[in-house]
Backbone as a printed PyTorch tensor [residue, N CA C, xyz], in Angstrom:
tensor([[[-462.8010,  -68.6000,  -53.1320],
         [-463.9420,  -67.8110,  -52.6870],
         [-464.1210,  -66.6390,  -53.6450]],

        [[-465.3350,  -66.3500,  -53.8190],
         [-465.6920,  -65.2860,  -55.0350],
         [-466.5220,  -64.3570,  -53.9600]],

        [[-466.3190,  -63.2730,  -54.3460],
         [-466.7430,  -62.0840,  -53.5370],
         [-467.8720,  -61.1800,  -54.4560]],

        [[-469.2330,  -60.7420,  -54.4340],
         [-469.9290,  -59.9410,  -55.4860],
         [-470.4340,  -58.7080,  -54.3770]],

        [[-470.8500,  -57.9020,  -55.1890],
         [-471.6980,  -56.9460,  -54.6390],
         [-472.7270,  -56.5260,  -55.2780]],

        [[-474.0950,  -56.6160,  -54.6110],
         [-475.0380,  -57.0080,  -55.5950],
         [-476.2870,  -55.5040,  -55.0590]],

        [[-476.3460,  -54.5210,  -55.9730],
         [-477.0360,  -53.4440,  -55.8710],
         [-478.3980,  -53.8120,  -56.0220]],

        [[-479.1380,  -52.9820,  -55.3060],
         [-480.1570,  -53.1630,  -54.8290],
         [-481.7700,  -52.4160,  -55.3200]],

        [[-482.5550,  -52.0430,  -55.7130],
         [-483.5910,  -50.7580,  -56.3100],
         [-484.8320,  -51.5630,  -55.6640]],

        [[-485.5520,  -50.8020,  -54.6610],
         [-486.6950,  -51.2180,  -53.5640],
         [-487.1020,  -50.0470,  -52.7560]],

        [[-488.5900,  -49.9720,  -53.3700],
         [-489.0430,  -49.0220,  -52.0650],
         [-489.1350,  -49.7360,  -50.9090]],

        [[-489.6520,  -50.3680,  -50.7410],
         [-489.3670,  -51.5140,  -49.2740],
         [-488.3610,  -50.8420,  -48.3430]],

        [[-488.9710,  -50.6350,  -47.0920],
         [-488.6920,  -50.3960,  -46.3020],
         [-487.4940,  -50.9980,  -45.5950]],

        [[-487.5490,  -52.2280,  -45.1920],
         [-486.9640,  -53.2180,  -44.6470],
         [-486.3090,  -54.6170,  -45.5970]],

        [[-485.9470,  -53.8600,  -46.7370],
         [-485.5700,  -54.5840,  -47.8910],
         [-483.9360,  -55.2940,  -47.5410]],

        [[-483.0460,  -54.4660,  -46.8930],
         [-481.4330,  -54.9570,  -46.1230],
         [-482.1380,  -55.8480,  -45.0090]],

        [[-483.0820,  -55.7660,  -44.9450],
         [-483.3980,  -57.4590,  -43.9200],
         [-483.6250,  -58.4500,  -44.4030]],

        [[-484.5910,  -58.3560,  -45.6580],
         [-484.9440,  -58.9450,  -46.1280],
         [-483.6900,  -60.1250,  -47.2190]],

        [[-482.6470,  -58.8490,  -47.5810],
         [-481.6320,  -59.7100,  -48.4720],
         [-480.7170,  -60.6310,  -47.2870]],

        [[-480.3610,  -60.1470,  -46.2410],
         [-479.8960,  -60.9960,  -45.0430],
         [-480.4580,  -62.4920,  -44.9560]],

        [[-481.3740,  -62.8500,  -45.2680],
         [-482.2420,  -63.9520,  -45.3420],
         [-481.7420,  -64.8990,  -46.3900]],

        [[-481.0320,  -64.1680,  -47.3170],
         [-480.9180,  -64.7870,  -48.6520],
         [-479.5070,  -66.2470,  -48.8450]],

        [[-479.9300,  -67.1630,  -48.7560],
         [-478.2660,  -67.5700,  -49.0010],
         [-477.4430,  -67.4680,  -49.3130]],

        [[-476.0390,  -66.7640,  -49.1120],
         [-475.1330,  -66.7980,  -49.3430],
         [-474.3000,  -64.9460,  -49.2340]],

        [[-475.5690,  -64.4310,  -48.5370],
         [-475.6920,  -63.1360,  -48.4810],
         [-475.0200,  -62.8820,  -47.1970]],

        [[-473.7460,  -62.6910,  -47.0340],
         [-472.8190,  -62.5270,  -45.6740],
         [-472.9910,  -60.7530,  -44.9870]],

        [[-473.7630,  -60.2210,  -45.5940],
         [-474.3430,  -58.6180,  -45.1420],
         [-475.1410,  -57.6420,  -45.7320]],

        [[-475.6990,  -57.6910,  -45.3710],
         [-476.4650,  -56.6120,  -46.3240],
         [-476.6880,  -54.6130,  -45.5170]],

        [[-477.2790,  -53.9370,  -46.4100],
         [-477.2650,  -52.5260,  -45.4610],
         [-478.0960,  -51.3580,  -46.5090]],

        [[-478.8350,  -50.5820,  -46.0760],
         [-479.7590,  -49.7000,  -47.0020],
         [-478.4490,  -48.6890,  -47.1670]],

        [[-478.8370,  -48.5080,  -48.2740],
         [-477.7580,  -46.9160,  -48.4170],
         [-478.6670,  -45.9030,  -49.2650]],

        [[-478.1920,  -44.5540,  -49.1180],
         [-478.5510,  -43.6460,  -49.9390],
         [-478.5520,  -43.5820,  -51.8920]],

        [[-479.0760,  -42.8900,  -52.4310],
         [-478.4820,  -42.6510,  -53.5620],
         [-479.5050,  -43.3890,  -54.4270]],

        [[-479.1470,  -43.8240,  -55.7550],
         [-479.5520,  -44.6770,  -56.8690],
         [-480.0960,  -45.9230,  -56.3070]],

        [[-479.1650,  -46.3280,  -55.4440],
         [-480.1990,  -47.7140,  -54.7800],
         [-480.0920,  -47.7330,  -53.4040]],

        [[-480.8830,  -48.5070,  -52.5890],
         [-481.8210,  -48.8750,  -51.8430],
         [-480.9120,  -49.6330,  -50.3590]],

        [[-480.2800,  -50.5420,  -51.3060],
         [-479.7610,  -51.5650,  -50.4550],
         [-478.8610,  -52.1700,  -50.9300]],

        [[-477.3870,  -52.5940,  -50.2830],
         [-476.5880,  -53.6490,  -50.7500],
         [-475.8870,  -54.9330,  -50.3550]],

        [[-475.8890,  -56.0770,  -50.8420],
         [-476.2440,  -56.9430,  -50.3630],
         [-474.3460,  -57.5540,  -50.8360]],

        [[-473.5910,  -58.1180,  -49.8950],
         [-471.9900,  -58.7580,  -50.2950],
         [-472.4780,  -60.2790,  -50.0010]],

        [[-472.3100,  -61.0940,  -51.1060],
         [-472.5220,  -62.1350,  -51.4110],
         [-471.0010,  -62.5650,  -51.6560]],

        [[-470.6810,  -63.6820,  -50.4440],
         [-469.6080,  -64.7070,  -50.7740],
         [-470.0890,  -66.0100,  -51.4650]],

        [[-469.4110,  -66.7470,  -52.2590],
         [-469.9390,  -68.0840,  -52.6840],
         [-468.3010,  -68.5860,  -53.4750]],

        [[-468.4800,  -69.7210,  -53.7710],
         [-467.2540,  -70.9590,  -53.8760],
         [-467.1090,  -70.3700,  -55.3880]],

        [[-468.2320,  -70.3960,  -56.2150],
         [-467.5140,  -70.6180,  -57.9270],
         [-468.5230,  -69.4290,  -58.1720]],

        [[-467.8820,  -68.6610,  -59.1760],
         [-468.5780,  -67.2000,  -59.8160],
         [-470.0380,  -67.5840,  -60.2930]],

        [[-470.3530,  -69.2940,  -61.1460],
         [-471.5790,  -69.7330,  -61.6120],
         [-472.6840,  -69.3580,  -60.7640]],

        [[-472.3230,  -69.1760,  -58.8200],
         [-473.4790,  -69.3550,  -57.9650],
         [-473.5700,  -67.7030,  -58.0250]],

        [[-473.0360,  -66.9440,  -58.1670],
         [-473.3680,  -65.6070,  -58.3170],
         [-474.8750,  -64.8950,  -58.9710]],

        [[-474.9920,  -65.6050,  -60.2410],
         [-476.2140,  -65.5000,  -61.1320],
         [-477.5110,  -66.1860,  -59.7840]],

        [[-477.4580,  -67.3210,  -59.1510],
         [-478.5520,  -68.0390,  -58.8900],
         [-479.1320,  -66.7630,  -57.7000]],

        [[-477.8030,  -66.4780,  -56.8820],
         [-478.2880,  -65.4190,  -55.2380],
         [-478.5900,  -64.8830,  -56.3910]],

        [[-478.2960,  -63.5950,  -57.6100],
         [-478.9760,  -62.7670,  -57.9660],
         [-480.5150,  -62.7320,  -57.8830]],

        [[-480.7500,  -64.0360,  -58.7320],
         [-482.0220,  -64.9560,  -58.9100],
         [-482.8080,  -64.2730,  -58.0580]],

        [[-482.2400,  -64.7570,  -56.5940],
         [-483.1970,  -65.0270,  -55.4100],
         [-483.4190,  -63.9310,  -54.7410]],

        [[-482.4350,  -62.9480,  -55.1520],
         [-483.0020,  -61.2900,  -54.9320],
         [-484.1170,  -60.7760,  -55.8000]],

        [[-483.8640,  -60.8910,  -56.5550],
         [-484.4380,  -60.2520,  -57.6180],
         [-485.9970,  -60.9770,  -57.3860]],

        [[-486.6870,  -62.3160,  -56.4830],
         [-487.2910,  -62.7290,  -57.1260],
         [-488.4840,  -61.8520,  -55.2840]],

        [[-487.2300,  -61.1790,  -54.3130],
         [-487.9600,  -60.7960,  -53.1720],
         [-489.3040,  -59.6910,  -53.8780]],

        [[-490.2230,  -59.4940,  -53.6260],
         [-491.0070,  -58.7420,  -53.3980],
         [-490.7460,  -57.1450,  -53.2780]],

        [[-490.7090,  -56.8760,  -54.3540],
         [-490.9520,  -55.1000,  -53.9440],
         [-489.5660,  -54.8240,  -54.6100]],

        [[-488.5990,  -55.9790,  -54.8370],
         [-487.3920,  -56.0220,  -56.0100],
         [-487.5740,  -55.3500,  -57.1480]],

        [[-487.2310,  -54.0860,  -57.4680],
         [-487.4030,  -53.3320,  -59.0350],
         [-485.9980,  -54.1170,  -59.5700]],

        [[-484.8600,  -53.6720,  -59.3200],
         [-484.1280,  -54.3290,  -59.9760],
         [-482.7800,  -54.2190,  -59.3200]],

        [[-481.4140,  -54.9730,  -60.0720],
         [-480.4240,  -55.2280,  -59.3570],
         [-479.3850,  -55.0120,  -60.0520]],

        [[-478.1010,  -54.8300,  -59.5480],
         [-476.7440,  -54.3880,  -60.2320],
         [-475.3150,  -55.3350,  -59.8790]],

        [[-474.9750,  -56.1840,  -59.9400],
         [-474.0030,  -57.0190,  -59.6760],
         [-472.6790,  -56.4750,  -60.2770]],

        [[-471.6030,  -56.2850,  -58.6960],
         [-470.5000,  -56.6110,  -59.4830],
         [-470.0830,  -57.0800,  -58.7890]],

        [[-468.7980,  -57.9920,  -59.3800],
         [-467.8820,  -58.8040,  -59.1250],
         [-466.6020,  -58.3140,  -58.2690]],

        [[-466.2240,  -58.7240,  -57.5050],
         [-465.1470,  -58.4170,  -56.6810],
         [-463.6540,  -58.9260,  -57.5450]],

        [[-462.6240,  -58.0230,  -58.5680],
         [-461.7750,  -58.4280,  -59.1800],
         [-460.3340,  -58.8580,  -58.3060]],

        [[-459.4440,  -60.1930,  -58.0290],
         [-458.6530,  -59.5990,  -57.2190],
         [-457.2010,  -60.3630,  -58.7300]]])
């Protein structure tokens, strides 16, 4: 299991609902600061990491995104 954390930049209001929707997106939550919202993405092999990015990035009102990887 690969663990990411995938930062968030959205005026969108309801943008941590919106990433909840996303496959593979096990929580999401708005926070203060530089970004918006963050979204913990579990998935099987690090390759599927890039695709959820994808599918954030492709929501509506998405400026942009920050991925990191969970090292263990």
């Amino acid at each position: 299991m690969v663990r990411a954390i995938i930062l968030v930049k959205s005026p969108k209001k309801l943008i941590a609902a919106r990433l909840r929707k996303v496959n593979s997106v096990s929580d999401s939550f708005p926070t203060s600061g530089q970004f918006d919202a963050v979204a913990i993405v579990d998935v099987q092999e690090l390759s599927e990491i890039k695709e959820v990015a994808h599918q954030i990035q492709k929501i509506t009102g998405v400026e942009r995104t920050e991925t990191m990887v969970e090292v263990q």
